[in-house]
DOPA-216961 format. One record per atom (N, C-alpha, C): residue in one letter; y, x, z. Coordinates in steps of 0.1 Angstrom, whole numbers, padded with zeros to 4 digits, always signed. Each point is the difference from the previous one (the first is absolute). Layout:
% DOPA-216961
AYXZ ...
END
This chain:
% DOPA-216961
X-0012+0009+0000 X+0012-0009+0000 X+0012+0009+0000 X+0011-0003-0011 X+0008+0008+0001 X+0011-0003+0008 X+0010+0006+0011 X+0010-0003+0010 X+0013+0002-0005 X+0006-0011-0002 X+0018-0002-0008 X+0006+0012+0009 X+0009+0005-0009 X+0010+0008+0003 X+0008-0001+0017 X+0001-0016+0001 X+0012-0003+0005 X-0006+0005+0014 X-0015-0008+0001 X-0008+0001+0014 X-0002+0016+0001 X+0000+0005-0005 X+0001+0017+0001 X+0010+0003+0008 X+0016-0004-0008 X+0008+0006+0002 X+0001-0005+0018 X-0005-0017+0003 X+0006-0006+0013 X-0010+0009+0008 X-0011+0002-0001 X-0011+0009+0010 X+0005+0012+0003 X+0008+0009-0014 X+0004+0012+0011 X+0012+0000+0002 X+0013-0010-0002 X+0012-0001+0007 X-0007-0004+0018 X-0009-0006+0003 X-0003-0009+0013 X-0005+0018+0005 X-0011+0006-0008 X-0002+0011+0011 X+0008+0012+0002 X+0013+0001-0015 X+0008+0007+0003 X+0011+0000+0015 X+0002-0018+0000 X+0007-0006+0013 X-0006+0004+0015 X-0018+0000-0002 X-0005-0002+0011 X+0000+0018+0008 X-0002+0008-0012 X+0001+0015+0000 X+0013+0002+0006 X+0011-0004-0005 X+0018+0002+0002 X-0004-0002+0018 X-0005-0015+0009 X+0001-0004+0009 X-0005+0013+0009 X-0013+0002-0001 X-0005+0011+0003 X+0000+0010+0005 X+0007+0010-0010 X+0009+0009-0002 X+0010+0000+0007 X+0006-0009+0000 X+0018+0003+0011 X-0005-0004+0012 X-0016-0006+0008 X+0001-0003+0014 X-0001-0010+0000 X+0005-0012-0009 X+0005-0014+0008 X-0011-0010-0006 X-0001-0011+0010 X-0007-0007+0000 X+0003-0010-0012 X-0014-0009-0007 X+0009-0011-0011 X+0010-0010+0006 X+0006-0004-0010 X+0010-0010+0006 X-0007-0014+0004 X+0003-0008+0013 X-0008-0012+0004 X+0013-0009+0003 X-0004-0009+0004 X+0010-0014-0001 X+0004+0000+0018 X+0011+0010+0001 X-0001+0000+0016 X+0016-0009+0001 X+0003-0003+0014 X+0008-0006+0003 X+0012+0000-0005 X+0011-0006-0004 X+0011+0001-0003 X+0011+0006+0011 X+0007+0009-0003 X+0004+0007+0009 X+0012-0003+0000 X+0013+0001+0010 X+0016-0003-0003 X+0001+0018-0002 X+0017-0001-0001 X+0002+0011-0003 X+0002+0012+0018 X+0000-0002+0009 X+0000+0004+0013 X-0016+0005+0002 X-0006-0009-0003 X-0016+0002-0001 X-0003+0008-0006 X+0003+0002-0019 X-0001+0008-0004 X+0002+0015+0005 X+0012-0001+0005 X+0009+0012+0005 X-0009+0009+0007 X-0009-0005+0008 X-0008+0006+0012 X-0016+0000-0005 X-0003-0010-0008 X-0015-0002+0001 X-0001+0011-0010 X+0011-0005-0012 X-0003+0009-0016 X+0003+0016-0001 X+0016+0003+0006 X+0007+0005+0000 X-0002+0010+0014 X-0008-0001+0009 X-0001+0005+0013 X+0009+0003+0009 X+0013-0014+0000 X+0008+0001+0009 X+0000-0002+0014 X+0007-0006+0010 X-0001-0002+0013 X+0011-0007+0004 X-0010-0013+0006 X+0012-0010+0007 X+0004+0006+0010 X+0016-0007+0004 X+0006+0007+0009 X-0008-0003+0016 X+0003+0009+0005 X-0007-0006+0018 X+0000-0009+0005 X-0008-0006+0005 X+0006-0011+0008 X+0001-0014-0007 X+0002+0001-0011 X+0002-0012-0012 X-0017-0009-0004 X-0009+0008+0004 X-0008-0002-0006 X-0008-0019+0004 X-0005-0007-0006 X-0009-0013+0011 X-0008+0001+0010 X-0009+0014-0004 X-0013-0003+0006 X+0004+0010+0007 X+0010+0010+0009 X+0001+0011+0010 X-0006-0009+0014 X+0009-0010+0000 X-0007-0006+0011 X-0007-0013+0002 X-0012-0001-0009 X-0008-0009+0001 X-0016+0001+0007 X+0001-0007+0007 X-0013+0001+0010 X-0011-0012-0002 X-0001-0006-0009 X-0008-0009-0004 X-0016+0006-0003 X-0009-0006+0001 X-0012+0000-0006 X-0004+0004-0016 X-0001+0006-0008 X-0006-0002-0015 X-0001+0010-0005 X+0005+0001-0011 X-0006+0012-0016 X+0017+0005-0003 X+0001+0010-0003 X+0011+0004-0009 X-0005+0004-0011 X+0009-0003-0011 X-0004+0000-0016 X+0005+0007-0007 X-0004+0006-0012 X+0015+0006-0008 X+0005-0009-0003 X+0012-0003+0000 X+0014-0004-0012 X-0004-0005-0010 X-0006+0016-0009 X+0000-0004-0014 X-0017-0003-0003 X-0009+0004+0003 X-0011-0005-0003 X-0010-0010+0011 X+0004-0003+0014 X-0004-0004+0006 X-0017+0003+0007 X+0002+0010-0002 X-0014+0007+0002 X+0002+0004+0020 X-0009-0002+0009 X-0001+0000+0009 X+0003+0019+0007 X+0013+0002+0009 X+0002+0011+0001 X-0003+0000+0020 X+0004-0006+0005 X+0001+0002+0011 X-0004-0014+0009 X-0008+0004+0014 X+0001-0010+0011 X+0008-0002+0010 X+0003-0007+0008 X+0011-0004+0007 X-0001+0005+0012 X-0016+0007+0001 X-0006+0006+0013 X+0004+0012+0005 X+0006+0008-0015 X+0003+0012-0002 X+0010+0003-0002 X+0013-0015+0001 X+0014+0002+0004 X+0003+0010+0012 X+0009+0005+0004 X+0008+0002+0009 X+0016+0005-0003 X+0008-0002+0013 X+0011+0001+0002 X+0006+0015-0003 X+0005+0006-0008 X+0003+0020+0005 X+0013-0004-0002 X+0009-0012+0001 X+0012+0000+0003 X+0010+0011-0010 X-0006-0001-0017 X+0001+0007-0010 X+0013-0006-0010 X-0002-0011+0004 X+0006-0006-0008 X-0008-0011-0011 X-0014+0005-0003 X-0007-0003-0006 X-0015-0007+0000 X-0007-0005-0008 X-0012-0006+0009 X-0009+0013+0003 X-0008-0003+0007 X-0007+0014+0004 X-0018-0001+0002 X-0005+0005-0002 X-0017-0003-0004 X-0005+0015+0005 X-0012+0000+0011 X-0009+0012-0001 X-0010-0001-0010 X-0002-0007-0004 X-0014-0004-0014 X+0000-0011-0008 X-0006+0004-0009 X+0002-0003-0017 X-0018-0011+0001 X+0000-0009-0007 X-0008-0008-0004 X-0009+0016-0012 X-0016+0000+0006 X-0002+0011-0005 X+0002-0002-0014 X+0004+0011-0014 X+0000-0001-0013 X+0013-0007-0002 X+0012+0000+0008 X+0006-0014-0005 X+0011+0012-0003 X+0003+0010+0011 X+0012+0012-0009 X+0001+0010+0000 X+0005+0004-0008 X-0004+0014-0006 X+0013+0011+0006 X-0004+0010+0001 X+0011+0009+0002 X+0000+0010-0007 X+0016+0006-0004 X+0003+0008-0011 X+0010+0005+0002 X+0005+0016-0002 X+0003+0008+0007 X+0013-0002-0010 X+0015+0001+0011 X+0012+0001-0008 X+0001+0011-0008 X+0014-0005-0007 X-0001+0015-0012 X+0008+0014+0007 X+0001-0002+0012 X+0003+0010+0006 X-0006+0005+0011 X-0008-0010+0000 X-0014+0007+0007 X+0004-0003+0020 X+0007-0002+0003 X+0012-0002+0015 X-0010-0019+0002 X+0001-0008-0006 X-0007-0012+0004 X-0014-0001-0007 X-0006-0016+0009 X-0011-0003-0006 X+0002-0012-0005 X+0002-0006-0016 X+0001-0013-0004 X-0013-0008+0002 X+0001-0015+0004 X-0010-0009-0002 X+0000-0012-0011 X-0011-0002-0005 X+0005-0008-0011 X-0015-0011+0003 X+0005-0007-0010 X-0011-0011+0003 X-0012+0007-0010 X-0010-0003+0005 X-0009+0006-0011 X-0005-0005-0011 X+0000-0017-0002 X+0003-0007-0010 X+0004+0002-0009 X+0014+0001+0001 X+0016+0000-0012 X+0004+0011+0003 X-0002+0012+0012 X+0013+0004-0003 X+0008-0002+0010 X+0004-0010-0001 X+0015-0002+0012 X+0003+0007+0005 X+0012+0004-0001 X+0001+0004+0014 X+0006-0003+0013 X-0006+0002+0013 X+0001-0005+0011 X+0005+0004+0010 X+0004+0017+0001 X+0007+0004+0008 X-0005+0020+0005 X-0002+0003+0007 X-0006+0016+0007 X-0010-0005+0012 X-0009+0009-0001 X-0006+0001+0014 X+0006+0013+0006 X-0002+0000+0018 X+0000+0008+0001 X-0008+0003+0012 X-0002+0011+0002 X-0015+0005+0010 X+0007+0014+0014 X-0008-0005+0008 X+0006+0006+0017 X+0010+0001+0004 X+0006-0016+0003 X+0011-0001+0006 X-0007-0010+0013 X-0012-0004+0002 X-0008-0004+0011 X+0009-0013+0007 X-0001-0008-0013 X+0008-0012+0006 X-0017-0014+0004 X-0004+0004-0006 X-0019-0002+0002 X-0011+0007+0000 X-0012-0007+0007 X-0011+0010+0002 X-0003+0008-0015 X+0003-0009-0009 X-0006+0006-0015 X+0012+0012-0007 X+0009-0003+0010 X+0011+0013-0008 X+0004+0002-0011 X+0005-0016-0005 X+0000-0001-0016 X+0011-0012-0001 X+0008+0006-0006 X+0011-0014-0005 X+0004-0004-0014 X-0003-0008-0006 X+0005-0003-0010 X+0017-0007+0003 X+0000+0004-0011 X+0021-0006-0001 X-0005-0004-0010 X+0005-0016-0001 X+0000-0008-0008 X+0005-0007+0000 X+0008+0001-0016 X+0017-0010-0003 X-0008-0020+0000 X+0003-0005+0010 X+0002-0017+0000 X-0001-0004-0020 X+0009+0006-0008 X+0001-0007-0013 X-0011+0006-0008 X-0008+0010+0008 X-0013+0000-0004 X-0012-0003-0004 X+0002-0015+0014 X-0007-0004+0005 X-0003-0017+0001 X-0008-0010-0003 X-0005-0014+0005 X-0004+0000+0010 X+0000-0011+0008 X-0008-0005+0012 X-0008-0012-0003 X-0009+0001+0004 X-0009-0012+0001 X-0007-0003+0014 X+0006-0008+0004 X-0009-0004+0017 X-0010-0008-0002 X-0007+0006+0016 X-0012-0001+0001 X-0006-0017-0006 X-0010-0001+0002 X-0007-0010-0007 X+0001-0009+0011 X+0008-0011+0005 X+0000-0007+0005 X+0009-0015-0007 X-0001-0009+0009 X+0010-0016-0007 X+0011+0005+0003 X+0007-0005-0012 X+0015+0005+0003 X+0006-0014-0010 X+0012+0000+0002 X+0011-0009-0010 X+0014+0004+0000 X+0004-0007-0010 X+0017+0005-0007 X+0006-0012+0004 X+0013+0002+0001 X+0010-0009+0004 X+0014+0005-0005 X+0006-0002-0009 X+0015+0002-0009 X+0011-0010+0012 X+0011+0006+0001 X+0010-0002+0004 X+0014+0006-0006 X+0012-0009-0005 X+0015+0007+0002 X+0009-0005+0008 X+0005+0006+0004 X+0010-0004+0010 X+0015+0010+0001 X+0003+0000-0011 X+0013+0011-0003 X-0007+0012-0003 X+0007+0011+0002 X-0005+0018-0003 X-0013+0007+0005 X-0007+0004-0007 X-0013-0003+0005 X-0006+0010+0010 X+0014+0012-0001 X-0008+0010+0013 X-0001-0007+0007 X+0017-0008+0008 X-0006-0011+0013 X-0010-0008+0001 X-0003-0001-0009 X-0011-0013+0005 X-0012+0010+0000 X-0003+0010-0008 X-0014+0005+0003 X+0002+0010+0012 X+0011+0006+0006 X+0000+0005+0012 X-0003-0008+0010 X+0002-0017+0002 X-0005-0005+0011 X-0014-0008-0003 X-0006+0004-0008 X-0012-0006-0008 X-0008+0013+0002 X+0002+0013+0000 X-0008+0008+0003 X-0005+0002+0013 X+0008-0007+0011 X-0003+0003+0013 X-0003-0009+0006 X-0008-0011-0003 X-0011-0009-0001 X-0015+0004+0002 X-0002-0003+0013 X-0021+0008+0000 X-0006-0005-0006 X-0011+0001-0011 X-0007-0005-0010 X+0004+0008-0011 X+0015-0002-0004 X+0003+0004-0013 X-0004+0012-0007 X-0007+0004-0007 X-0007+0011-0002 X+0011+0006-0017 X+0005-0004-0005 X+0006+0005-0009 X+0012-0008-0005 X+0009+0006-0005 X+0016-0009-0005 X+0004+0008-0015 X+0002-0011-0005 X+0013+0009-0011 X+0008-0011-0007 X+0011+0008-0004 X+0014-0008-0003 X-0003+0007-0017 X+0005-0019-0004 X+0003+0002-0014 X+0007-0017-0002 X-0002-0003-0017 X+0005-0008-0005 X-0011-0013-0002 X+0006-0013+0001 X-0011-0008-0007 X+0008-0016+0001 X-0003-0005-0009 X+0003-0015-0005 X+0006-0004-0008 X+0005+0014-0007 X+0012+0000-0013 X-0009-0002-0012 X+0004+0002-0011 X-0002+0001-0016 X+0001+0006-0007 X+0004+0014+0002 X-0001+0010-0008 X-0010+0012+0009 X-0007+0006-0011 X-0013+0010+0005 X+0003+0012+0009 X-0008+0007+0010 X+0006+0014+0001 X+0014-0002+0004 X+0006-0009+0006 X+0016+0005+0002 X+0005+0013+0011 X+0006+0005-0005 X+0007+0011+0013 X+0012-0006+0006 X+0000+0008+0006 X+0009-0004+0016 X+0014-0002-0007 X+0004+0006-0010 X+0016-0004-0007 X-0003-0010-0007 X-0012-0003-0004 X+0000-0013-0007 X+0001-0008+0006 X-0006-0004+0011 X-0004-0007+0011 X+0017-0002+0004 X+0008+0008+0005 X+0011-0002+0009 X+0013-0001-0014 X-0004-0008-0010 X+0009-0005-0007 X+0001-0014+0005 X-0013-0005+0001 X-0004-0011+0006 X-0005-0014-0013 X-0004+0007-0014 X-0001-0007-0010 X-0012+0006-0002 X-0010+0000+0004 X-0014+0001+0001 X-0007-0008+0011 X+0003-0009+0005 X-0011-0009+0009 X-0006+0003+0008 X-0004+0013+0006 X-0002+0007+0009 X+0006-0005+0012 X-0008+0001+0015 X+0005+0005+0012 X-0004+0015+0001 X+0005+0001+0010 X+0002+0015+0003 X-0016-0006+0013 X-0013+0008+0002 X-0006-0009+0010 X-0013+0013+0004 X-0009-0008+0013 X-0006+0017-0001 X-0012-0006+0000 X-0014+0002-0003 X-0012-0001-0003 X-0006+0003+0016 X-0010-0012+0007 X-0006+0007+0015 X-0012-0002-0005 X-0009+0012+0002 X-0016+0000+0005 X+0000+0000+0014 X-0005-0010+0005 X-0005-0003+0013 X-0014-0003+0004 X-0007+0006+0009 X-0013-0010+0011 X+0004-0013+0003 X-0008-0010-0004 X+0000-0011+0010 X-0004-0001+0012 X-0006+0009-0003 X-0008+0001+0017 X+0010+0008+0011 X+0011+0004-0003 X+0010+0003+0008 X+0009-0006-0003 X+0005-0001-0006 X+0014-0012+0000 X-0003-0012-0016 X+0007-0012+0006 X+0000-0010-0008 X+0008-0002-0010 X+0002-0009-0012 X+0009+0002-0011 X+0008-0005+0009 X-0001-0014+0008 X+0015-0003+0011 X+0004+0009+0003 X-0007+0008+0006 X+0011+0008+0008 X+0008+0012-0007 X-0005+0000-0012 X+0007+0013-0011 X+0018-0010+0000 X-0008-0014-0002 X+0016-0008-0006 X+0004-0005+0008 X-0003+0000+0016 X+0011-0003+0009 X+0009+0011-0001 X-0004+0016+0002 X+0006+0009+0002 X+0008+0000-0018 X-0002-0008-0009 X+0006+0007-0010 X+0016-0013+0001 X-0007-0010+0007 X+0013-0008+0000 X+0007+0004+0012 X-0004+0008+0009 X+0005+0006+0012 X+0010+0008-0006 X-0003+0007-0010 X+0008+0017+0000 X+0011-0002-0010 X+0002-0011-0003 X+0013-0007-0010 X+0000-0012-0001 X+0016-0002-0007 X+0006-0017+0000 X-0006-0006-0009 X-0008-0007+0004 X-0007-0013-0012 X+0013-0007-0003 X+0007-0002+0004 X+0007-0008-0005 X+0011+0002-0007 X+0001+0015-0007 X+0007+0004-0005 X-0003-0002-0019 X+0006-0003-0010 X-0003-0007-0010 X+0005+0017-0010 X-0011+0005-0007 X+0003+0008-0011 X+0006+0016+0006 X-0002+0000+0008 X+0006+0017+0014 X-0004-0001+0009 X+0003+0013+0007 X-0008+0000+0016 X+0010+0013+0006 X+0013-0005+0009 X+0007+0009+0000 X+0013+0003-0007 X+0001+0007-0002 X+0009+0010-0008 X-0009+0003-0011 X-0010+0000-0006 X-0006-0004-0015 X+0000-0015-0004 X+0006+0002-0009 X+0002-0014-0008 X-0009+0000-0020 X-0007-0014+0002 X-0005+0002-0012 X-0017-0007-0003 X-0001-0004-0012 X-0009-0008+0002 X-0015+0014+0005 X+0002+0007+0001 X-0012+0010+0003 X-0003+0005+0009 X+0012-0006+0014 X+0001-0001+0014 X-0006-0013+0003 X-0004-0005-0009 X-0004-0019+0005 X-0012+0000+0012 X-0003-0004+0006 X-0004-0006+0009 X-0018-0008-0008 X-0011+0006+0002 X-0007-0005-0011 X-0014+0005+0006 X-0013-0010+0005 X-0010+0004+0002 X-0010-0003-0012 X-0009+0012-0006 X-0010-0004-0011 X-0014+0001+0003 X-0004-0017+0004 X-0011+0002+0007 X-0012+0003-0011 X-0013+0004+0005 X-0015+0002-0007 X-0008-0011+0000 X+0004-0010+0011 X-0012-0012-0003 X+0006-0012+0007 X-0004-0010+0002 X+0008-0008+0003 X-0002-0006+0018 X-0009+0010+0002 X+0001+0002+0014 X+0010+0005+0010 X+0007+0010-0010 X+0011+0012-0004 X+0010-0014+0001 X+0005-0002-0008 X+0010-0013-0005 X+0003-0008+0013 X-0014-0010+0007 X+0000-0006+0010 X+0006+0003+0010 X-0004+0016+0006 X+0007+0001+0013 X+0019+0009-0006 X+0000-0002-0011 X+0012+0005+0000 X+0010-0014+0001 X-0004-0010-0005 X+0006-0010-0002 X+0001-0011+0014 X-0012+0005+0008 X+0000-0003+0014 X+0009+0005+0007 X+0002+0014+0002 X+0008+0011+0004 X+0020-0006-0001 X+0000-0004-0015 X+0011-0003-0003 X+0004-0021+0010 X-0011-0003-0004 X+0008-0012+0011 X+0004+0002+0008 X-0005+0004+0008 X-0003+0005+0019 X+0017+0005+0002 X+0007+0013-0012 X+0008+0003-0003 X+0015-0013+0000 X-0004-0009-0011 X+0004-0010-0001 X+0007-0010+0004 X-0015-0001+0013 X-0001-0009+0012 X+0011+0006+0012 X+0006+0009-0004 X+0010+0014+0012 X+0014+0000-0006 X-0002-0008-0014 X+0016+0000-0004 X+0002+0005-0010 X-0010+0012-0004 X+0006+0010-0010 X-0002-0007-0015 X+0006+0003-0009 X+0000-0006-0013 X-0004+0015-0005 X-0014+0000-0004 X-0006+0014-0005 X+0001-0004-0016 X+0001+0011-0001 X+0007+0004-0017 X-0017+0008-0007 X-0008-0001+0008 X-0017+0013-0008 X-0005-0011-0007 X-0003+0007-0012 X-0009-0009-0008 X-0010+0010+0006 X-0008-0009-0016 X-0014+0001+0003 X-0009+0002-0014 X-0007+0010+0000 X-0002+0001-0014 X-0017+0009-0002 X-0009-0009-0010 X-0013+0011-0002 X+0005+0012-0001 X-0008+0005+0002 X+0001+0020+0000 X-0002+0003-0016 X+0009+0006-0004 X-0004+0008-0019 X+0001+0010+0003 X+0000+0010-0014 X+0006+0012+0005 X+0004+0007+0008 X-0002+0010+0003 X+0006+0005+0014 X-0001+0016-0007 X+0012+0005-0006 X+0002+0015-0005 X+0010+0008+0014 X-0007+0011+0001 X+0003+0011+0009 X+0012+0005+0000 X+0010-0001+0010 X+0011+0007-0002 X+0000+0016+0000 X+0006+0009-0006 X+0001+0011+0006 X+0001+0005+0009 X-0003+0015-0001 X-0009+0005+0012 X+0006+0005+0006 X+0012+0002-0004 X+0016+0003+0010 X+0001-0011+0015 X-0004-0015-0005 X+0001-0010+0006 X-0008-0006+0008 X-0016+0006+0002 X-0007+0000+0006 X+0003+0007+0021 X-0006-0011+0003 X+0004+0008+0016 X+0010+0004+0002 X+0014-0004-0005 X+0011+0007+0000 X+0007+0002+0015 X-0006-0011+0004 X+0010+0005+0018 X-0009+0011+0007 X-0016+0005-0001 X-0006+0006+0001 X+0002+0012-0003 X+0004+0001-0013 X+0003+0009-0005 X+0018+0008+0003 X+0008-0007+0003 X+0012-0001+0005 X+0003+0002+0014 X-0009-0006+0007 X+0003-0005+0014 X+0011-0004+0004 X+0002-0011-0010 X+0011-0014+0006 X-0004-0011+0002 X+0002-0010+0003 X-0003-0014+0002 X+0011-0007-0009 X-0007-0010-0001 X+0005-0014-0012 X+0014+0000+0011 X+0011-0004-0013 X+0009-0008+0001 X+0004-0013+0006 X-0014-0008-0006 X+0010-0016+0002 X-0017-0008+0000 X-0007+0007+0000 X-0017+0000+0004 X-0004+0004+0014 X+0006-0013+0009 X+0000+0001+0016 X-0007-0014+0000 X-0005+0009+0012 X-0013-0013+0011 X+0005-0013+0001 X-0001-0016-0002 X+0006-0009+0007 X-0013-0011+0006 X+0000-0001+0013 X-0009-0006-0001 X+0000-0014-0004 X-0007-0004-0008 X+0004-0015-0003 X-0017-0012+0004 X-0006+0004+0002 X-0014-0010+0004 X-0005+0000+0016 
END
């Protein structure tokens, strides 16, 4: 049987390609996660978040840390500790999960994910901050979390600017993870200038993973109508604007019920509450500037104060 030209030529462009890969070290190209450009910066580029900035420095939860970009399992939560680095800190690696590679100056030790690549930060060895004598430094935007395998549920809330409300939403027992972003608008992907034109439909609002088994969705939304004015229509404060609105997006209509319960009781006291109420869509991540920001700052909300109202 004779073989057409063309299939000739496609057979050895594919092993010329696969030779090229080879040759320079790198692995083939795979469908890994979409990266922003800050992500890039560090995962691609082997930069380094600033100190202190990072999500996961101080997270003490149960679970898996992931890469970023390929989600391949790097670390346990057993093997967190504190070295007060600035950064998250690990004496051990999930075995096979990372690789280490010597800087080009030979002074550090890089860690990379051994998957993709990534990169994830330096180890460094005999500073006896544990019995294993082993620290990995590793940049937060390196990194996913996934908690432990237990029931968990989501619960969306806005209530004006969203550090405040996830600062008093994070310090809730149960709540096992927070993040601020956008959701209930109509255009895709919005960023935060798009968002604060206020012609995108968006609240400004923060995403809870919580235990039931330690705290209730009531009690997420008494404390969420506690920590601002329900009754304030399109602002909350000194922010004005439909993306300051006042807005809970429940998951099911169990969700719905006790919010709308919640709101008579309110009602029945006088107040003329201004929160809708709306299924949960979308829910896109704000930046990572805007994450934990009073944590990160160590200020407290503005105009996101305690009131007891139940």
């Amino acid at each position: 049987m004779r073989v057409k030209p063309f299939f000739i030529k496609l057979a050895t462009l594919s092993f010329s390609l696969l030779l090229a890969i080879i040759i320079q070290g790198q692995k083939p190209m795979k469908n890994y996660n979409k990266l922003t450009k800050e992500e890039a910066r560090v995962i691609i580029n082997k930069g380094t978040e600033r100190p202190g900035s990072g999500k996961y420095e101080h997270l003490e939860e149960d679970g898996t840390y992931t890469c970023k970009q390929c989600d391949a399992p790097l670390y346990r939560s057993g093997d967190k500790f504190d070295a007060q680095c600035g950064w998250p800190s690990f004496d051990d690696e999930i075995p096979g999960a990372v690789k280490r590679v010597k800087d080009a100056d030979g002074r550090r030790t890089e860690i990379v994910c051994a998957n993709c690549d990534g990169h994830l930060g330096h180890v460094f060895l005999g500073e006896q901050f544990t019995s294993k004598d082993t620290r990995h430094c590793v940049n937060s935007i390196s990194l996913n979390f996934e908690p432990a395998t237990i029931k968990t549920e989501r619960a969306i809330f806005a209530s004006g600017c969203f550090w405040g409300v996830e600062y008093q939403l994070q310090k809730m027992d149960g709540v096992i993870f927070t993040k601020v972003g956008y959701t209930g608008g109509f255009v895709p992907n919005p960023t935060y200038k798009q968002v604060c034109t206020g012609t995108t439909g968006h609240a400004e609002a923060v995403e809870v993973v919580f235990d039931p088994a330690k705290v209730s969705y009531e009690e997420l939304t008494r404390l969420f109508f506690e920590t601002h004015d329900p009754t304030q229509v399109d602002g909350q404060g000194p922010d004005i604007g439909t993306q300051y609105r006042t807005e809970i997006f429940y998951f099911s209509d169990e969700q719905k019920a006790t919010a709308e319960k919640l709101i008579k009781i309110l009602e029945k006291k006088g107040l003329d509450v201004a929160t809708d109420l709306s299924p949960a869509t979308t829910f896109y991540d704000g930046e990572e500037y805007h994450q934990d920001y009073y944590q990160k700052s160590g200020g407290t909300p503005y105009c996101h104060l305690y009131t007891k109202r139940f």
